[in-house]
C-alpha positions in Angstrom: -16.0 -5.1 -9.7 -13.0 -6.4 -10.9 -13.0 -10.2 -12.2 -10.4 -12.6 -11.9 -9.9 -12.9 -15.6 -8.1 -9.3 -15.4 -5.4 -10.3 -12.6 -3.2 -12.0 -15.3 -2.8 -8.8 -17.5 -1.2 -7.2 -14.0 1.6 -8.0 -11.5 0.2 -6.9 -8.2 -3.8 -7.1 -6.9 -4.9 -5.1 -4.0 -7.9 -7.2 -1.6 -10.2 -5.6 0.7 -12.6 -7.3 3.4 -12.5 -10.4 0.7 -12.8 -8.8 -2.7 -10.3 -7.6 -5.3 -10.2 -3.4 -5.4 -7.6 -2.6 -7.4 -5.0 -4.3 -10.2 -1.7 -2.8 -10.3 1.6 -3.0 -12.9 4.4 -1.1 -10.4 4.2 -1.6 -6.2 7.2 0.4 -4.4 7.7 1.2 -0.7 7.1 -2.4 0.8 10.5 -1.6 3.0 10.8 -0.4 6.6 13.8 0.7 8.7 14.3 0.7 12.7 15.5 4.5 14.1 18.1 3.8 16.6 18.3 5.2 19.7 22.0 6.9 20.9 22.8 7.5 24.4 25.8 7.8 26.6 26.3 7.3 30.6 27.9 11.0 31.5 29.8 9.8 34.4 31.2 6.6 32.3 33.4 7.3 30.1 32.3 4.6 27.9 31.5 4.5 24.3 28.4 5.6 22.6 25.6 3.1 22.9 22.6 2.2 20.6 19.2 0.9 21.1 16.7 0.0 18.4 14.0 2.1 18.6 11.2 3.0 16.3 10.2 1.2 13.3 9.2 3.3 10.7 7.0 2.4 7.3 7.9 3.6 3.6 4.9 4.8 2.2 3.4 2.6 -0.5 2.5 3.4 -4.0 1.0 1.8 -6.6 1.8 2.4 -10.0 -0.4 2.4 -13.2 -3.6 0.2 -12.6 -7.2 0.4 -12.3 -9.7 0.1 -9.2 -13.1 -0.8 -8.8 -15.5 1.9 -7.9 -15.7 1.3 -4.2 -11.8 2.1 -3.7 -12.5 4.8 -6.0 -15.0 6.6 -3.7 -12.6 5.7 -0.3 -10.3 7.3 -2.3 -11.7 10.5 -3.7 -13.8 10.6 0.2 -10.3 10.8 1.7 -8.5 13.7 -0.9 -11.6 15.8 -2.0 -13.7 15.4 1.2 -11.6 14.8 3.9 -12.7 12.0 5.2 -10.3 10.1 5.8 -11.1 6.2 6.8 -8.5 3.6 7.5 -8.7 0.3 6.2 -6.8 -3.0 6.6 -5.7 -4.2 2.8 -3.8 -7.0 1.4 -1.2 -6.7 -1.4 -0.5 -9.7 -3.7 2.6 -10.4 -6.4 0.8 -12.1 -9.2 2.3 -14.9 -11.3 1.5 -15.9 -14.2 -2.7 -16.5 -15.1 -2.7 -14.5 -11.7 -1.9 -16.6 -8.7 -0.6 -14.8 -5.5 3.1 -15.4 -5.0 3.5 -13.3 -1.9 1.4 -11.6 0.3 1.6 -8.2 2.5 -1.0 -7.4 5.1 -1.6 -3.7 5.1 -2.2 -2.1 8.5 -4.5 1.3 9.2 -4.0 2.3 5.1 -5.1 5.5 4.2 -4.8 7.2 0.7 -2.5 11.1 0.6 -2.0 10.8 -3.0 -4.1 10.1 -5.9 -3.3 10.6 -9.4 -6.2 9.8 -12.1 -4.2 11.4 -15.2 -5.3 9.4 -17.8 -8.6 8.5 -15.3 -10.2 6.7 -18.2 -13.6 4.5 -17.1 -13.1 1.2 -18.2 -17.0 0.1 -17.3 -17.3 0.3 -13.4 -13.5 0.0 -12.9 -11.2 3.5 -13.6 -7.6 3.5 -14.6 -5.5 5.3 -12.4 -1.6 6.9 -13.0 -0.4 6.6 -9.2 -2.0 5.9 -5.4 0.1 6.7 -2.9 -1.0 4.7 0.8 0.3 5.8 4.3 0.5 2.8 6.8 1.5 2.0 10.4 2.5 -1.4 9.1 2.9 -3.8 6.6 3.9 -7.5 7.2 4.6 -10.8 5.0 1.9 -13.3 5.4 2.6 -15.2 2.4 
């Protein structure tokens, strides 16, 4: 488990279903962009049109932290065992003595890239070098 005393030697925290998984120094990827759509009447001879169409998610990826050992084991279930389980998380920008600044919800997250390099166990919790988190949507809620 990770205490709250850690959350001010990191810039980012990572919640799930109420508790604090993960601490992280580096977040990137909290951008989308909107595909547009191009289409033309052939009998008009008008000009090109555009429609918005789909939005699409960056992946996210989290950058030199630790987790707690139940993010650990989603994680490793998902790479080594294929199991892959989506879960609703919540992203935080910590200021200083670690209160939440902003806020992202995290929709349907699932884990296709984890990088424990330097994995060293830091009592229940493990360092990790990168996470990398596909979504279908992340929004500001704070």
């Amino acid at each position: 488990m990770i205490s709250n005393e850690m959350s001010s030697l990191y810039r980012y925290k990572v919640e799930c279903d109420g508790e604090v998984v993960a601490l992280f120094h580096e977040v990137s990827g909290l951008e989308n962009s909107e595909l547009e759509i191009e289409y033309r009447i052939k009998e008009n001879d008008q000009p090109l049109r555009r429609l918005p169409g789909l939005t699409k998610y960056s992946n996210l990826v989290l950058k030199h932290g630790i987790v707690d050992a139940n993010f650990n084991k989603w994680a490793r279930s998902a790479l080594e065992e294929g199991q892959t389980q989506v879960k609703q998380l919540f992203l935080s920008l910590l200021f200083e003595g670690g209160l939440s600044i902003n806020t992202w919800r995290i929709e349907q997250a699932w884990v296709c890239k984890y990088d424990t390099s330097f994995g060293a166990m830091a009592g229940e919790n493990m360092e990790v070098e990168c996470i990398e988190l596909v979504h279908e949507k992340i929004e500001r809620v704070l």
